[in-house]
C-alpha positions as CSV (number, residue, x, y, z in Angstrom):
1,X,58.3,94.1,52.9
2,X,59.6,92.4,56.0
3,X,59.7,94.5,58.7
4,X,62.9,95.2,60.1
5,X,63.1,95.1,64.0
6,X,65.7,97.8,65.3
7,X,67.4,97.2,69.3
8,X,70.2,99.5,70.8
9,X,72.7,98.9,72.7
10,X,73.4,99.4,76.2
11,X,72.2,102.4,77.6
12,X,71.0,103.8,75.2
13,X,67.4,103.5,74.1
14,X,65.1,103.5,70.8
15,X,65.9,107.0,70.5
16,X,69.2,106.4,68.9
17,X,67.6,105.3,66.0
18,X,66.1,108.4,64.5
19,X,70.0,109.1,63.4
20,X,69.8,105.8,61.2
21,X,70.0,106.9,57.6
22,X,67.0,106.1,56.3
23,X,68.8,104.6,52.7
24,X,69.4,101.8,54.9
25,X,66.6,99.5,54.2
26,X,64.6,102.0,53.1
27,X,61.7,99.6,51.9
28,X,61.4,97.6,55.4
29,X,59.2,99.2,57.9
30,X,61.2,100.4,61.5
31,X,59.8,98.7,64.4
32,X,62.5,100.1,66.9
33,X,62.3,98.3,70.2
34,X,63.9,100.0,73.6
35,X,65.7,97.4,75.4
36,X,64.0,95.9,78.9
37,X,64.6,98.8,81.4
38,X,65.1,101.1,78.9
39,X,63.8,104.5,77.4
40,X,60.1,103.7,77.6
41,X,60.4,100.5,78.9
42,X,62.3,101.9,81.9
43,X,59.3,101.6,84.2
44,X,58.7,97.5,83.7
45,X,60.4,95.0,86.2
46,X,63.9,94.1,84.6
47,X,64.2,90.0,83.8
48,X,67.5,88.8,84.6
49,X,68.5,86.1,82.0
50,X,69.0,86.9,78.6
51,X,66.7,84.4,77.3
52,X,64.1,86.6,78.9
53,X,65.3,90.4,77.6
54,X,64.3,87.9,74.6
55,X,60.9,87.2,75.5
56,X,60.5,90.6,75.9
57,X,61.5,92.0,72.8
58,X,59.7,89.0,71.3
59,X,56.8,89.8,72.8
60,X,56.7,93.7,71.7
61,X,58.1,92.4,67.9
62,X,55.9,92.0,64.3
63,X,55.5,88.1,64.1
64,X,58.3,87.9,61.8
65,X,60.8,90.7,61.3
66,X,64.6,91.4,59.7
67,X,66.5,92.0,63.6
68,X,69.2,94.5,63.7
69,X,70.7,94.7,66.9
70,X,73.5,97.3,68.2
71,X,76.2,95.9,70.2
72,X,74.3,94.5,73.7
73,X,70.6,94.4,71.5
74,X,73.1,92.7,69.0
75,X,73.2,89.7,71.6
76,X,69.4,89.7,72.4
77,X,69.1,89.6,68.5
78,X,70.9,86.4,68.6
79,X,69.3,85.0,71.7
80,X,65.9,85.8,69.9
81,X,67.1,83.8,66.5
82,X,67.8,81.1,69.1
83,X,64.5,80.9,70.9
84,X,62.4,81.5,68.0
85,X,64.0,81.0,65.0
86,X,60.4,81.3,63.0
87,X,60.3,84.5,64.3
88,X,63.8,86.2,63.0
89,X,63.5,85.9,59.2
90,X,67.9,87.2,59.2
91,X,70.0,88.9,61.5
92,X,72.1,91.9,61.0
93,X,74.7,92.6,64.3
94,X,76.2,95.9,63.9
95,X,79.1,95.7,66.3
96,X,78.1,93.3,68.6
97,X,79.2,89.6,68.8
98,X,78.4,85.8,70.4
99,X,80.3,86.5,73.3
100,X,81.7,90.1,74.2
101,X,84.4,88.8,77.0
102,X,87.9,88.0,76.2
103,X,88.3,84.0,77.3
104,X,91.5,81.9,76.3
105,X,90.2,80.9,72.9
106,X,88.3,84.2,72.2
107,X,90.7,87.1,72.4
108,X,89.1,89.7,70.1
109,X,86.8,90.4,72.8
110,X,87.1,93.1,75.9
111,X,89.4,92.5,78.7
112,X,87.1,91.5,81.8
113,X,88.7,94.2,83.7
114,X,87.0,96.7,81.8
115,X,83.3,95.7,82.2
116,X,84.5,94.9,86.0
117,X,85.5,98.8,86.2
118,X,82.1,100.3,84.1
119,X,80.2,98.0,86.7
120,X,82.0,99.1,89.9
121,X,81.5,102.8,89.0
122,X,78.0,102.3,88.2
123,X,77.1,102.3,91.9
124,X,78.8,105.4,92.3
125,X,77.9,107.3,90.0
126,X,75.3,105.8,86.5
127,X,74.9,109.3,84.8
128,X,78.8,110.2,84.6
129,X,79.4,106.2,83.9
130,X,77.1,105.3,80.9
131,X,78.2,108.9,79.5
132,X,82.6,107.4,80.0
133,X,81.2,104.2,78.0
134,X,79.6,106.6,75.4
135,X,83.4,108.1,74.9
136,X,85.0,104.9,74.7
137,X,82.7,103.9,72.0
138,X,83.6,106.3,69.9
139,X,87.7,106.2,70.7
140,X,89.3,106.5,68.0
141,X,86.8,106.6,65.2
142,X,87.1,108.8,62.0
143,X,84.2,110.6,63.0
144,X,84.4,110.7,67.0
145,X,83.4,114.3,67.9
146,X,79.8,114.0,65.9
147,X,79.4,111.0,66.8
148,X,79.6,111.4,70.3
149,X,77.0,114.0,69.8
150,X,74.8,112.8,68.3
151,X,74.6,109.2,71.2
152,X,74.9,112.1,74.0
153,X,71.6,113.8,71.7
154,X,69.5,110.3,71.5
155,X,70.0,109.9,75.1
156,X,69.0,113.1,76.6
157,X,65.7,112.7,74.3
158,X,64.5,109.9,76.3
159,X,63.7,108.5,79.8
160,X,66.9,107.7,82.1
161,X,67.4,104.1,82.4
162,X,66.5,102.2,85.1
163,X,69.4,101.2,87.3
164,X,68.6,98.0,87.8
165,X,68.6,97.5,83.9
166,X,72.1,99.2,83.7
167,X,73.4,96.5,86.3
168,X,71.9,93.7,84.3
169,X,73.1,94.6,81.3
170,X,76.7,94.6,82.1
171,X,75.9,91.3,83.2
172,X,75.0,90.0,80.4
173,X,77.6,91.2,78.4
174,X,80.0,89.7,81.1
175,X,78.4,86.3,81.4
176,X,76.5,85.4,78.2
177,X,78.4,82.9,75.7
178,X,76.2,82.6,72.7
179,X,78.7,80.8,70.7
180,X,77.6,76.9,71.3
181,X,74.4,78.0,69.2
182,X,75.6,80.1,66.1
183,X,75.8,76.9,64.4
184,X,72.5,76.4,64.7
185,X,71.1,79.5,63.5
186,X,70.1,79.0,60.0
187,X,68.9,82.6,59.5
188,X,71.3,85.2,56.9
189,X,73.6,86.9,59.1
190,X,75.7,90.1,58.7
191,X,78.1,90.6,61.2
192,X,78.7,94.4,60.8
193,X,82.3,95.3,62.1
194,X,84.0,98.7,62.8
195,X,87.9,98.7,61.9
196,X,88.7,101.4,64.9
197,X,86.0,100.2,67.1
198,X,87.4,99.3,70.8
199,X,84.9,97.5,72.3
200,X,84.2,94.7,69.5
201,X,87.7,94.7,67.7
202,X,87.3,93.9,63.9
203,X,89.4,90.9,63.9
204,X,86.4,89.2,65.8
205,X,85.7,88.7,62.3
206,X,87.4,86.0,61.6
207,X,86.6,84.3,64.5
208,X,82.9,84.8,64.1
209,X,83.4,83.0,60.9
210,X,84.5,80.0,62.8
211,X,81.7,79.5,64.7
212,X,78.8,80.6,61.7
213,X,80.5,80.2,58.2
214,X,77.3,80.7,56.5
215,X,77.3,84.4,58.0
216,X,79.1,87.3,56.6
217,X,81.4,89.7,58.3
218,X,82.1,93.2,56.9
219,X,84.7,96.2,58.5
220,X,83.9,99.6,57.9
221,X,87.1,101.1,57.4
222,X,87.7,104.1,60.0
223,X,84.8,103.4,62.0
224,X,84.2,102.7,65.9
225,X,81.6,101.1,67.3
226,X,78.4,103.1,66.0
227,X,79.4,103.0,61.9
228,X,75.6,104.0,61.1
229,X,76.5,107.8,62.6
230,X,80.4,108.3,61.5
231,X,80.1,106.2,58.2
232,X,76.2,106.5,57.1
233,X,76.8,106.1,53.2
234,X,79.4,102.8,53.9
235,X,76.8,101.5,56.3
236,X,73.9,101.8,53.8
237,X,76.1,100.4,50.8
238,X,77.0,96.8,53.4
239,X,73.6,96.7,54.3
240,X,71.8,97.3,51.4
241,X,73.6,94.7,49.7
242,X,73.4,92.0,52.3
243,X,69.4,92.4,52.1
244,X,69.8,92.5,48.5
245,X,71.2,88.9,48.4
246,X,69.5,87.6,50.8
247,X,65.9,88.6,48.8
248,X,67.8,87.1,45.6
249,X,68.6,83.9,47.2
């Protein structure tokens, strides 16, 4: 079976996915990838474009993998599909999105300000900072208290993350704009939505079918933004069937 390449999101590192239920593409071997600066990656030099977090993922991937990406790995996903479509055999983005910054024609997205604040107080103080991003992920999810545990878990099981990859990837989620290529991308793609979540609002959905009509966008009904730890069974069932059709096709 096609192996199915697994990235976090920011902060966080490979670790997180040991809580992914393993009826969720149970068939597809797990090549989970920490993100450039990252878990066990934290030691390497940190690029600074997200073309080359791409490379770098691309670099550590199977030849030709399934990429699920979580929220920030969500966008290198996408950036990967981009660079070397050959290499990304479908997508699935589990609350991320082409372009994570509200702009006039793109308000399902965070306010600015937000990222602007996270960034600011990451000089001051990263520990106490990626841990207040942790809580707001999980603001007013069905499941918030064990989910919160279980992200505050996976991080304390691996390296810190470099500082320097901290900074960039708040960048990246400030700056990049992957919307120009979606059309492009001829690869199936589930966009995997939470219906509470308050960093990637679920009426993105919508507007993510704009830009990629071939792609598919599915809410998980009470979820924030990590559905795969407070909605394991709705997760599985969405993603089972999208790989499903996409074998049938």
């Amino acid at each position: 079976m096609t192996p199915l390449v697994l990235l976090p999101g920011w902060g966080m590192s490979a670790a997180v996915w040991r809580t992914l239920p393993p009826t969720i593409a149970a068939h597809h071997p797990r090549h989970p990838l920490d993100l450039p600066g990252h878990g066990h990656a934290a030691a390497q030099p940190v690029p600074a474009t997200l073309a080359d977090w791409a490379i770098d993922c691309l670099s550590r991937a199977p030849e030709r993998a399934i990429w699920l990406g979580w929220s920030l790995g969500g966008l290198v996903a996408q950036q990967a599909a981009v660079q070397a479509p050959e290499r990304v055999a479908a997508l699935i983005l589990v609350t991320s999105s082409a372009c994570f910054v509200q702009q006039p024609d793109w308000p399902a997205a965070i306010p600015v300000h937000i990222l602007e604040r996270f960034h600011a107080a990451l000089v001051a103080d990263p520990a106490v900072t990626l841990d207040q991003f942790l809580a707001l992920q999980v603001l007013n999810s069905n499941a918030a208290r064990d989910t919160l545990r279980h992200l505050r878990s996976a991080l304390a099981d691996s390296p810190a993350p470099a500082a320097a990859a901290l900074a960039t990837g708040l960048n990246l989620l400030r700056n990049s704009d992957l919307r120009p290529h979606l059309r492009q991308l001829r690869q199936p793609t589930l966009w995997l939505l939470g219906e509470r979540d308050t960093l990637v609002p679920a009426r993105v959905a919508a507007d993510l079918a704009h830009w990629m009509p071939a792609s598919h966008q599915r809410v998980i009904a009470g979820s924030g933004h990590a559905p795969w730890l407070s909605h394991p069974d709705e997760t599985a069932a969405v993603t089972n069937d999208f790989l499903q059709a996409m074998t049938e096709s």
